[in-house]
N, CA, C and O atoms as a Tinker XYZ file with bonds, in Angstrom:
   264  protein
     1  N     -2.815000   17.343000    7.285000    73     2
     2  CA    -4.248000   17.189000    7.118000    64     1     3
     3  C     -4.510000   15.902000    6.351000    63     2     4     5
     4  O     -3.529000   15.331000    5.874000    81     3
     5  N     -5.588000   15.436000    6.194000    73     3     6
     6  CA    -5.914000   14.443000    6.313000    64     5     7
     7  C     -6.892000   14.438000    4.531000    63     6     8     9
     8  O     -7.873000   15.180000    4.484000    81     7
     9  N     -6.545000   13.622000    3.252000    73     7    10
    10  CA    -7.228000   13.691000    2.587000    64     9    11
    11  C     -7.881000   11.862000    1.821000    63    10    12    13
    12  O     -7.604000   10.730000    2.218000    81    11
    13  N     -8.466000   12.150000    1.060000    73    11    14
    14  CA    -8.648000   10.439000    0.451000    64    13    15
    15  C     -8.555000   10.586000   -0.825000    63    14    16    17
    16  O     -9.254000   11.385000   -1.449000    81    15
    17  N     -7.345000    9.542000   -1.555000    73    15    18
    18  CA    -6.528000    9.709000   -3.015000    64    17    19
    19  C     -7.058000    8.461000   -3.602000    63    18    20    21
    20  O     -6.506000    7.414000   -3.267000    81    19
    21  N     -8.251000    8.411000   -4.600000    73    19    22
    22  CA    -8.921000    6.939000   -5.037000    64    21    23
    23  C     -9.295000    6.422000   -4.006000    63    22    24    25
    24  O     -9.082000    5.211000   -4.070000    81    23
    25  N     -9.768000    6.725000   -3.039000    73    23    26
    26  CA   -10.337000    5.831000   -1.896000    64    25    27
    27  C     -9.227000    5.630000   -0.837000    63    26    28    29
    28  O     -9.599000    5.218000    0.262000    81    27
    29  N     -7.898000    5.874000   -1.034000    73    27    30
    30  CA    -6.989000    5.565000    0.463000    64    29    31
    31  C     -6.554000    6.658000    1.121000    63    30    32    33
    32  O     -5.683000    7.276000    0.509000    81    31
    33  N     -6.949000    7.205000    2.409000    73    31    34
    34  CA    -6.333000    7.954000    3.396000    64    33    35
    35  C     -5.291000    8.278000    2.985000    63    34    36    37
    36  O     -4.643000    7.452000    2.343000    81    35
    37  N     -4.858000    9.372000    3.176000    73    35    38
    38  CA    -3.423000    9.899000    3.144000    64    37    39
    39  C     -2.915000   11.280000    3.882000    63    38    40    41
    40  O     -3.825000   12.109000    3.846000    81    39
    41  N     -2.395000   11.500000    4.173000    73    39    42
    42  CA    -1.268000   12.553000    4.905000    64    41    43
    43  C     -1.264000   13.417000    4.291000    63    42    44    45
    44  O     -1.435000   13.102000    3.113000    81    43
    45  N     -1.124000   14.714000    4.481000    73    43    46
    46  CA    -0.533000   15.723000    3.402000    64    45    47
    47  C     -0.087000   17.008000    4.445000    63    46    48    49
    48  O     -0.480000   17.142000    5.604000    81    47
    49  N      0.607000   17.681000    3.892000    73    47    50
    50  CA     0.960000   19.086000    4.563000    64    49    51
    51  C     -0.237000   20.093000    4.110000    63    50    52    53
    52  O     -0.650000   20.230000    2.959000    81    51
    53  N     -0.527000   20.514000    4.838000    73    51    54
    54  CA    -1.755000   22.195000    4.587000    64    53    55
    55  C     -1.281000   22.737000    3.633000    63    54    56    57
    56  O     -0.071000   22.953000    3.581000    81    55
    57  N     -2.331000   23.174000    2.398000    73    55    58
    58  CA    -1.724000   24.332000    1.286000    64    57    59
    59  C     -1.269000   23.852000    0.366000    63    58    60    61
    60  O     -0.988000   24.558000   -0.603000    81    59
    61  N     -0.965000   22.009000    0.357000    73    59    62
    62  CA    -0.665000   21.453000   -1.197000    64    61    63
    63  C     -1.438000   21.464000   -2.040000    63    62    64    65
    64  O     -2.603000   21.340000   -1.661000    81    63
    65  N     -1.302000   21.547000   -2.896000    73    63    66
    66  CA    -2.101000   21.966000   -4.478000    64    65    67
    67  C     -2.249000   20.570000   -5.025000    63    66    68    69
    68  O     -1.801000   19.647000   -4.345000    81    67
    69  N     -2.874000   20.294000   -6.272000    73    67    70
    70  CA    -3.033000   19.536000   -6.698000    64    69    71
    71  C     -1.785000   18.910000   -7.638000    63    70    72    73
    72  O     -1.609000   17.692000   -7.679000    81    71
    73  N     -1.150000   19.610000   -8.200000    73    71    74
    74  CA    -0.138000   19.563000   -8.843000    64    73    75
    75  C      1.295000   18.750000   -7.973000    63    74    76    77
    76  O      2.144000   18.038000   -8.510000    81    75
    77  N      1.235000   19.013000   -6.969000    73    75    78
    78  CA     2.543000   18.727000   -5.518000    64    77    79
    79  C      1.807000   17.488000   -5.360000    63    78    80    81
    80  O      2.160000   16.531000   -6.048000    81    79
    81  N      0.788000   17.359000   -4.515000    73    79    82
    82  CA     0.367000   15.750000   -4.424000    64    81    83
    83  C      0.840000   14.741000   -5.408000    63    82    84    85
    84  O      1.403000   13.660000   -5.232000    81    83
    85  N      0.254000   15.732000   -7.127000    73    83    86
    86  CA     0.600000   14.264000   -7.889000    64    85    87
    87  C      1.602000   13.998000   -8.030000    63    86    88    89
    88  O      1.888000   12.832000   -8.304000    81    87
    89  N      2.792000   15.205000   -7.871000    73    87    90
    90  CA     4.235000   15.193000   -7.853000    64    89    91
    91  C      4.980000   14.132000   -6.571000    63    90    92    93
    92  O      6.015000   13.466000   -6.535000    81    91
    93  N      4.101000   14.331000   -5.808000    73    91    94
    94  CA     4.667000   13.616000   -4.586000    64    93    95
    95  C      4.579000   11.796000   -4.709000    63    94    96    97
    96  O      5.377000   10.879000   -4.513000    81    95
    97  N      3.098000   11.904000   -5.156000    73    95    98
    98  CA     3.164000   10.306000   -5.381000    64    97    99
    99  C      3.684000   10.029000   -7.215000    63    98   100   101
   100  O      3.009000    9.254000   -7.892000    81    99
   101  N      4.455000   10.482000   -7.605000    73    99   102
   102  CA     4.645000    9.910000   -9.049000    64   101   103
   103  C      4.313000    9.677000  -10.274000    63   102   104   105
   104  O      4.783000    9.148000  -11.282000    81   103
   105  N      3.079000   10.382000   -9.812000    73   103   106
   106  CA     2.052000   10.445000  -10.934000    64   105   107
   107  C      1.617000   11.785000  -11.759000    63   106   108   109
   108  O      0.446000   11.949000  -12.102000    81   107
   109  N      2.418000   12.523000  -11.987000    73   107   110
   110  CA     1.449000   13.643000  -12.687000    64   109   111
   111  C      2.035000   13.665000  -14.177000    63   110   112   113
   112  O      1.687000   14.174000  -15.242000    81   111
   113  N      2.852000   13.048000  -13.835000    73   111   114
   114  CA     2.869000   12.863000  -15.958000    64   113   115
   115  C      1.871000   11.350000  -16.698000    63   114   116   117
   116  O      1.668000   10.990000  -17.857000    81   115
   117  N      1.525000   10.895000  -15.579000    73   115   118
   118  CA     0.355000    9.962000  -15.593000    64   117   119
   119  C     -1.162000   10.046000  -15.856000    63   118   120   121
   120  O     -1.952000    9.269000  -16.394000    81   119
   121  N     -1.322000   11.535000  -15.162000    73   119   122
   122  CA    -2.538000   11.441000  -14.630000    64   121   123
   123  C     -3.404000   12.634000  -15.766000    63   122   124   125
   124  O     -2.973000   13.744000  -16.079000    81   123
   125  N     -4.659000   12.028000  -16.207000    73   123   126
   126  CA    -5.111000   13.155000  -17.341000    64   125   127
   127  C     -6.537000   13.611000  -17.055000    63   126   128   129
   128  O     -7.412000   13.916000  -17.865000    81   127
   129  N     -6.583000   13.585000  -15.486000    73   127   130
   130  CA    -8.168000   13.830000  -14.942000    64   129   131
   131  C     -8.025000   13.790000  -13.878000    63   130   132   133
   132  O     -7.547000   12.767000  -13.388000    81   131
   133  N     -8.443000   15.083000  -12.920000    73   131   134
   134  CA    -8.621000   14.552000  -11.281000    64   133   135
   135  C     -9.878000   15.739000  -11.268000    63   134   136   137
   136  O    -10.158000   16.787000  -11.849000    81   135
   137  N    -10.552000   14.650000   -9.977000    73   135   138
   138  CA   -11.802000   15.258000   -9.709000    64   137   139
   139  C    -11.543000   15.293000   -8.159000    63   138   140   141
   140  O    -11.220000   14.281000   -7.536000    81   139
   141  N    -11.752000   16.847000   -7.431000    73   139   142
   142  CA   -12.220000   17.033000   -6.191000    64   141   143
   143  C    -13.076000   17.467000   -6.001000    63   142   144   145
   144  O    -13.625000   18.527000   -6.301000    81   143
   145  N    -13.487000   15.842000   -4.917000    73   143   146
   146  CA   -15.007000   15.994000   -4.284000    64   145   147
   147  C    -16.123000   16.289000   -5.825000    63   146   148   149
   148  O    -16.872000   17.187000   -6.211000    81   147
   149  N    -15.746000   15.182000   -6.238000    73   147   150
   150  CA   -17.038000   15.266000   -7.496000    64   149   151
   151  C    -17.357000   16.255000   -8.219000    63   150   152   153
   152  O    -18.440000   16.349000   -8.797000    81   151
   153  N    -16.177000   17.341000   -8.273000    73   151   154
   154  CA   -16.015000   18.050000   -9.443000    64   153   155
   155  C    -14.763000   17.933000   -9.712000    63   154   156   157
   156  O    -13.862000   17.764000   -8.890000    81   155
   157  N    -14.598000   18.081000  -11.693000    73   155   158
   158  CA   -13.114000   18.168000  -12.453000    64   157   159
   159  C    -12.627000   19.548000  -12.191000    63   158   160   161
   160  O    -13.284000   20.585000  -12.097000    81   159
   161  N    -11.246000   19.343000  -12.084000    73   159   162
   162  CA   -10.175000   20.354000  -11.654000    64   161   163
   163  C     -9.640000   20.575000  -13.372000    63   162   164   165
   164  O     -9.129000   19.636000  -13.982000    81   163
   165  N     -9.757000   21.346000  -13.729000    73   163   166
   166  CA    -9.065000   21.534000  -15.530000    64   165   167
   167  C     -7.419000   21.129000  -14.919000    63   166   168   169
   168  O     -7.131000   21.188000  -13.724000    81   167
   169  N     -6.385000   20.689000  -16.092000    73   167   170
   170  CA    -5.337000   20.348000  -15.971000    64   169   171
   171  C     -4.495000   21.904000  -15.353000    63   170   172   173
   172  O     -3.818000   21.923000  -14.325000    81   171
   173  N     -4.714000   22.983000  -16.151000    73   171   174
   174  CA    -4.293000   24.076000  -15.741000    64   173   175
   175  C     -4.223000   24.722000  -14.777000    63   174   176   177
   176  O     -3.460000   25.661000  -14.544000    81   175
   177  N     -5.283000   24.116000  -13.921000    73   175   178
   178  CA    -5.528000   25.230000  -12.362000    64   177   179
   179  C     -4.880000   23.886000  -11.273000    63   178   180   181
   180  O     -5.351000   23.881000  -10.136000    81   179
   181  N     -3.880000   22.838000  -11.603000    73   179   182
   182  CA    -3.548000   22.004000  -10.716000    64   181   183
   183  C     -2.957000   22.717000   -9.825000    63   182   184   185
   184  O     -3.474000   22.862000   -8.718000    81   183
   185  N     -1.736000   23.304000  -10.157000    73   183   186
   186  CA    -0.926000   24.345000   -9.803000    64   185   187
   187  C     -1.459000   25.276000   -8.463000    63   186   188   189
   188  O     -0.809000   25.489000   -7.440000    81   187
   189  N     -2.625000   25.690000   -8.733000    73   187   190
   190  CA    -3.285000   26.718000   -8.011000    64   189   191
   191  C     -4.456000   26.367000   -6.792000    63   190   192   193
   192  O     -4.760000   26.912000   -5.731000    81   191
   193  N     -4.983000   25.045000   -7.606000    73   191   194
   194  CA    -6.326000   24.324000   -6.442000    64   193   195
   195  C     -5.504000   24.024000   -5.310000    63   194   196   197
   196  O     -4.483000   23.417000   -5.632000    81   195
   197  N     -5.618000   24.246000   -4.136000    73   195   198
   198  CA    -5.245000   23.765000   -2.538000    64   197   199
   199  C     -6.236000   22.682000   -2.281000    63   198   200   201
   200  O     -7.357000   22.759000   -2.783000    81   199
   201  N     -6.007000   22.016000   -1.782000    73   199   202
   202  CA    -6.343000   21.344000   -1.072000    64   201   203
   203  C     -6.689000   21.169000    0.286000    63   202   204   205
   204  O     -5.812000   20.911000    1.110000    81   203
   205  N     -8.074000   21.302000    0.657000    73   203   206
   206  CA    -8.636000   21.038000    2.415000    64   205   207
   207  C     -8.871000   19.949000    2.705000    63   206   208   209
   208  O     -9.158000   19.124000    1.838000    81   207
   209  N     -8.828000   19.705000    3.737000    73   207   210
   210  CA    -8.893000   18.994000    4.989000    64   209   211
   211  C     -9.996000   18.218000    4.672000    63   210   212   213
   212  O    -10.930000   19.011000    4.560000    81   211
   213  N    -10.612000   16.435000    4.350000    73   211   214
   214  CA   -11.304000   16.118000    3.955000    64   213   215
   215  C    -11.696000   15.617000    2.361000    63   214   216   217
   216  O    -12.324000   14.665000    1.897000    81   215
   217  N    -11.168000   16.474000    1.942000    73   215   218
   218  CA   -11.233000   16.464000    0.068000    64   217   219
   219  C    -11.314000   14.975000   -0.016000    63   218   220   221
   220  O    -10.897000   14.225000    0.867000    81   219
   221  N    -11.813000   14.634000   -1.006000    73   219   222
   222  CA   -12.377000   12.954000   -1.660000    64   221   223
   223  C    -11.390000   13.574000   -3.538000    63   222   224   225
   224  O    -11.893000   14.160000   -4.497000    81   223
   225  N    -10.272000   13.200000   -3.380000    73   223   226
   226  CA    -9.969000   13.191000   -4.937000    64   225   227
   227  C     -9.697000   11.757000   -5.456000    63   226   228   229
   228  O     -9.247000   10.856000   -4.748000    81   227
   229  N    -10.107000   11.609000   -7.126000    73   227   230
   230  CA    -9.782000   11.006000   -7.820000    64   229   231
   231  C     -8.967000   11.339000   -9.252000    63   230   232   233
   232  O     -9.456000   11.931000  -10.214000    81   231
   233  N     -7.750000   10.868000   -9.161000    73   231   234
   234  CA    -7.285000   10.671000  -10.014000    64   233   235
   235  C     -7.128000    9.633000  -11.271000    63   234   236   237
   236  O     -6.828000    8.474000  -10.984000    81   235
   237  N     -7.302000    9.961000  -12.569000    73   235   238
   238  CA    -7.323000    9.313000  -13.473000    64   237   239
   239  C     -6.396000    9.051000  -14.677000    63   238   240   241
   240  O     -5.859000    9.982000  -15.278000    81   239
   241  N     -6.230000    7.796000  -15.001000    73   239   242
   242  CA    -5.678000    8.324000  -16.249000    64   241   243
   243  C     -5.927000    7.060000  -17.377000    63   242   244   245
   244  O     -5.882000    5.943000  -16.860000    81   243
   245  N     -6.176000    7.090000  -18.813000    73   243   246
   246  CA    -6.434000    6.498000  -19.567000    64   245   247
   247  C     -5.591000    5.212000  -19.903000    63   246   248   249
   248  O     -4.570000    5.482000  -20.537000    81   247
   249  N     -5.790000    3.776000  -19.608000    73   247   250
   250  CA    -5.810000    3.060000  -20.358000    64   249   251
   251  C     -6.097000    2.512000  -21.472000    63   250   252   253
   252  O     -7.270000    2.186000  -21.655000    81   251
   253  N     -5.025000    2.246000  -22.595000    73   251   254
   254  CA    -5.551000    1.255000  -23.984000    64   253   255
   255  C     -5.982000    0.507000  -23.779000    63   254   256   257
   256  O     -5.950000    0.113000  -22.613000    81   255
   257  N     -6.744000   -0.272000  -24.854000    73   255   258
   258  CA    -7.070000   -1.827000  -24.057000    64   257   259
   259  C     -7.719000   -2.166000  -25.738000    63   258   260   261
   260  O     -8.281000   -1.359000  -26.478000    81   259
   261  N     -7.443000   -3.483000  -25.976000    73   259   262
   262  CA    -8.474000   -4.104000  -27.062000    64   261   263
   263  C     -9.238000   -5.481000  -26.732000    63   262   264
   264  O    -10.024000   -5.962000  -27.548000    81   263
């Protein structure tokens, strides 16, 4: 199925969670915010949110900066 990760198309198998995506691309010890489809997912329910067909997620994570 077919989803969009920060704005780029991507691939996924049916039934991945949020947690497996970020695992898949490298990022979940990175990432300290994801929003699907313009609502926040709490860090805790990554595990459990699936993911459909369409979903618009953004993932985030904090930069320092001075």
């Amino acid at each position: 199925m077919k989803i969009k990760i920060n704005g780029i198309e991507k691939e996924i198998p049916k039934n991945t969670t949020i947690k497996e995506l970020l695992s898949s691309l490298g990022v979940l010890d990175k990432t300290m915010a994801v929003a699907v489809n313009m609502k926040i997912v709490k860090k805790d329910e990554w595990d459990k949110y699936v993911l459909n067909e369409g979903d618009k997620i953004e993932a985030l994570n904090f930069v320092g900066g001075g």
